[in-house]
Every structure is written in C-alpha cells, then in structure tokens.
N, C-alpha and C positions, 0 to 999 in steps of 0.2 A: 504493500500500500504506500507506504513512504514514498519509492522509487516511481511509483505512479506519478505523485503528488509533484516530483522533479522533473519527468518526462513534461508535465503539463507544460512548463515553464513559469513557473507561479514564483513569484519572487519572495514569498514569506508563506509559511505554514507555522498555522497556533496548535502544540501541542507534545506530549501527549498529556493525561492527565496523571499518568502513573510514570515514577521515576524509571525503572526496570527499562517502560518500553521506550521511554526518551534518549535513555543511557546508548540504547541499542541502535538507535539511527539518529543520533549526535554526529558521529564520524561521519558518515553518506551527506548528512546536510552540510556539513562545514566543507568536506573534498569540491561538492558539486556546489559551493558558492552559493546557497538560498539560504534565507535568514529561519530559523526556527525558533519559535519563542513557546516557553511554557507555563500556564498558569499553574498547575497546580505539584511540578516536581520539584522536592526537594534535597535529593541526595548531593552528598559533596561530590560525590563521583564524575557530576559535570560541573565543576570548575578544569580552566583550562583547555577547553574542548575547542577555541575557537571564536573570534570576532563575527562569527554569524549564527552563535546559539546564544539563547539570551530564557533567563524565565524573570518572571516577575511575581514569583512566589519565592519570597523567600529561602535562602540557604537550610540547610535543618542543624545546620552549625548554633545560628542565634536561635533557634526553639530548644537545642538541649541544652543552650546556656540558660536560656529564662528558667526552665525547668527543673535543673540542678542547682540554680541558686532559690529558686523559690523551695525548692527541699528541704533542702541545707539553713538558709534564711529564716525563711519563714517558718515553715514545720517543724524548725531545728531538729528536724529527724539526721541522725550521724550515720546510719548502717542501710541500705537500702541491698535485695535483689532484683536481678535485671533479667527480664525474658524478652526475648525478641526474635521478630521474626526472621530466618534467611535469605533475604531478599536487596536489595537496592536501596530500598528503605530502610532500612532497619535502622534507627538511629543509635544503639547502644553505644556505639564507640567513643561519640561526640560527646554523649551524655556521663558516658565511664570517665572520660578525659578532664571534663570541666568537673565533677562532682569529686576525683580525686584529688583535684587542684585546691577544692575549698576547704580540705581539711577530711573530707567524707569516707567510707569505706564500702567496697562491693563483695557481698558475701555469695552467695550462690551466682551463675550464668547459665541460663536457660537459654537454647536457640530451639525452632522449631521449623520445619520444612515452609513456604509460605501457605497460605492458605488454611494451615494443618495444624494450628497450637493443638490440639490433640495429642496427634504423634510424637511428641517428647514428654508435656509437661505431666504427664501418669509418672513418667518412667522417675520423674526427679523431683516429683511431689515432697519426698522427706528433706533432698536438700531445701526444696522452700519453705517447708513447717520449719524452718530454723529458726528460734525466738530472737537470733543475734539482730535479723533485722530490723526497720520501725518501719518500712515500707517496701514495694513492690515495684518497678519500672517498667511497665509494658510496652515494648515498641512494638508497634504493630499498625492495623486497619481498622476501621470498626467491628468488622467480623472477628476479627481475628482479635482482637481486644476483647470481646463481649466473650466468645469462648473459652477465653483463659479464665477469666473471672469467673466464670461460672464454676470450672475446674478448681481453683482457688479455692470457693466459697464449698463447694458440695464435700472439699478435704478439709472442712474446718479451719481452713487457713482464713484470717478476717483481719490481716494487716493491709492499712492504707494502699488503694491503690491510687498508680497515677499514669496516665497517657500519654499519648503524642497529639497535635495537632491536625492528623489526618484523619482523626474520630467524626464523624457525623453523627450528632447524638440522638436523631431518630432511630437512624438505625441500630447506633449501639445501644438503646434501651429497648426496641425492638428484639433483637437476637439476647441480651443480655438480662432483661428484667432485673429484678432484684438485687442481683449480683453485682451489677454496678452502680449498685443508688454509693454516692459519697465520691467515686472517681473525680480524679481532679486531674487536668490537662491543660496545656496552654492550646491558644490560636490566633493566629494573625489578627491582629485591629482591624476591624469594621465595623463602625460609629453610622450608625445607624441616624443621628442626628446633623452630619454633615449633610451638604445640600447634596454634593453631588451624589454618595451615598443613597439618600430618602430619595430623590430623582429616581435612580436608577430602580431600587426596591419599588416604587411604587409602579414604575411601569413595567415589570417583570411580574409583579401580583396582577395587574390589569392583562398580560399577554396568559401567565399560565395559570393563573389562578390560585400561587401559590406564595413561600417567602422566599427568595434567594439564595443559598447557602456561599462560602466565604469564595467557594472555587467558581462559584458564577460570576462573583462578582471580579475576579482576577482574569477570570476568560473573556466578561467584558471589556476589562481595562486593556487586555492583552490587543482584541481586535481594534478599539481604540487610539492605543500609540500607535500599532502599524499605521491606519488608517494617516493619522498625524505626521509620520515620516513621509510618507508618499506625498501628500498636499505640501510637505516643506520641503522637501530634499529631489523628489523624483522617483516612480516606482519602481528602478531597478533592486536589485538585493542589495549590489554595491553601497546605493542611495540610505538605503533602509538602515544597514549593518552599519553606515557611518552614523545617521541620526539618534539611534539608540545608544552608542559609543557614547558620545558627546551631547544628548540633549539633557535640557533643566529638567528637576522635577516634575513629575508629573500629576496633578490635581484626579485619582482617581475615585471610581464608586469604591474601591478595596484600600482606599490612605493614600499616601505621594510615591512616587516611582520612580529611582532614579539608578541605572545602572552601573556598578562597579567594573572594573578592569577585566573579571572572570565572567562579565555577564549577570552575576547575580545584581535583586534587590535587596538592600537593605533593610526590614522592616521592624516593628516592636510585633509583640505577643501580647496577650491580656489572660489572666489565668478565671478557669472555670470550669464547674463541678456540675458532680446530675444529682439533683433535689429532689426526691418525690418524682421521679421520671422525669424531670426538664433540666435542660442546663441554662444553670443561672452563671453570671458574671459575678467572680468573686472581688469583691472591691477593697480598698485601702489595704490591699496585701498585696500591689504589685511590685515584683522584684527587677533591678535593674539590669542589664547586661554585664555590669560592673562586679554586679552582688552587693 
C-alpha cells in the first residue's frame, strides 16, 4: 500500500496510526523523497529516519518522562514493575531510563508477545505478586492494557496501576471493567476550551455525531500543516519537507506544533485516571518534564 501511495506521485502521505507500521515504511518514504507525516506514532525508533518523515504526535520519550516523574513525584511511589508489550511501542525503556535517573527502582520485567499480554503475564504472575513494588507500569494499547489488569486483578495483585498514552478509555473500560477503575496515564494536551480546539470538536460532533479522540485531533492538524506548506512553499515534497523543517509554530485543534531536527513534536502530557468508568483529568498534580 505505501508503495502505491509513491507510484501515485503524491507528495505527502498522513500516516500510519500505529508506530510498528510507520517504522516499517519510514525508509521507502524518505529513499523515494515524499514527505510522511504521522499523527498518532510515537516510538523513538523514528528519530533520525530523515528530513521527509515528520509526526506530530509526540516523541514517547516526553510521555515516559511525565510518567516516571509523576510516579516518583507525585505518588512518591520508589519500587514500580514494568510489563510491556513487544512491539515498536513498547515504551518500557524510556520509562526504565528516566524512573532510574530519579532515584527509583525496577523490580520484576514482564514483556509479552503484542496483542497477547496473556501469553506471559500467567507465567510470571509470582514475580509480580512481589510486595517490593508500590506500582505496576503497563506499556501497552488499550486492549492490551485492559487484559493485563484484569490478569492482575483476578491474581489478587491490586497494586496501583499506570499507562501509557495510547489508552483510549472507552475502550479500555470496555474490555477492562473493573479492573481498571483507578488507572492513571498521561496524554497529550487537548484543551478542549481553546478556540481552535472547541472549533474543530464541534464540527467533528456535527459530521459524526460523536467526540473527537486526541488522534483525530493530531490527524486533523497533520492534514492541516500539509495543507499550509503547499499554499506557502509549493506542492512539491521538496516544498513541503523544507516548510515543516523551518516553519513557526503551529496554532492546532491538538496544542502548537513545531518541529524539531528528528522531525519530532515537542508537546506536554496532562495526567489522568478512570473514575467510576470515565477518565477524569487529574489536576494540580501535574509533573514537569524536569520533575
């Protein structure tokens, strides 16, 4: 499909939503000169890939630093386990790095096939009943989030859990029920009271009749800039891959947008838990990138 999307002669493709498959036709885009931009990947694995990849979601660098300082920080929880899934995503590393930096300690390492927290987390259920910890780090999906916990919870294991950003909390309480009422995760800033923001939400509930989620709002902003490079610079990829290099921030429905050297954006996190089935915004507990 990629290589379709090349033959067309199309000078920017938005996409994909999932790091694995982005990671995977990074290199073809950058060789054949078209800009690829992605709203919703966040592995570090595409830094470096090239002046014609570009995402505007966020590194998952700054999600495991919010994460591991709001642990550390805030929770002042000192001992955490870490289950993750084996995938592109997976942020454990990022999260192990900065949580070890702060002083913190990683007692069990769970990995599990992607798709499959199943498939391990039985087998190593006693390392995680380990009291040493004061929480749980699940890197994962929502599926794959909502599964662990429930395995967690059904082995009397009832130590704090916490996520990643890529949680969709319909669906993780959906597949997860009760097992993940208290989960706490960060996610990218979306200020639902900025203009451009409320704009965009209100005419996205008018088209589908529903709310937004934070990757509609980054796929928005994604076709957006392009759109924006083209009207400024000229629609070639050349055009495009110089505009996004070098242009000011960007005023989007998902916060400001401004790319770094690797292509990445820069963005904040906001931390938040599932209450009685909803995920609320947790306030005056937000932790810095600094810690």
């Amino acid at each position: 499909m990629a290589q379709e999307f090349i033959d067309l002669g199309l000078p920017a493709v938005i996409g994909s939503d999932s790091s694995s498959v982005t990671l995977a036709i990074a290199d073809l885009f950058q060789q054949s000169e078209v800009v690829l931009i992605s709203p919703a990947s966040s592995t570090l694995a595409l830094n470096d890939k090239g002046d014609y990849i570009f995402r505007n979601y966020p590194s998952e660098y700054f999600e495991a630093v919010t994460l591991a300082n709001y642990i550390y920080n805030v929770d002042t929880i000192r001992k955490v386990h870490v289950v993750r899934s084996q995938s592109e995503f997976g942020l454990g590393n990022a999260f192990i790095a900065r949580f070890r930096t702060l002083g913190g300690g990683v007692e069990a390492q769970v990995s599990f096939p992607a798709d499959q927290p199943e498939a391990l987390i039985g087998a190593d259920i006693e390392d995680l009943a380990a009291t040493d910890a004061g929480g749980i780090y699940i890197a994962g999906y929502s599926d794959e989030t909502a599964a662990t916990a429930r395995v967690l919870r059904d082995a009397g294991i009832e130590l704090p859990l916490f996520g990643t950003g890529a949680i969709l909390p319909d669906e993780l309480v959906e597949v997860g029920g009760d097992a993940v009422e208290g989960l706490v995760y960060p996610m990218v800033t979306f200020d639902a009271e900025e203009d451009v923001a409320a704009e965009f939400i209100a005419s996205y509930r008018n088209r589908f009749g529903d709310d937004p989620n934070v990757y509609a709002a980054h796929g928005y902003d994604a076709t957006l800039i392009i759109v924006q490079a083209i009207e400024q610079e000229g629609p070639t990829a050349s055009n495009i891959s110089f505009y996004l290099n070098a242009m000011n921030p960007f005023p989007g429905a998902a916060g400001s947008t401004k790319f770094d050297a690797d292509g990445n954006a820069e963005k904040s996190h906001r931390m938040w838990v599932i209450a009685e089935g909803e995920a609320l915004q947790k306030t005056g507990e937000e932790p810095s990138l600094d810690g």
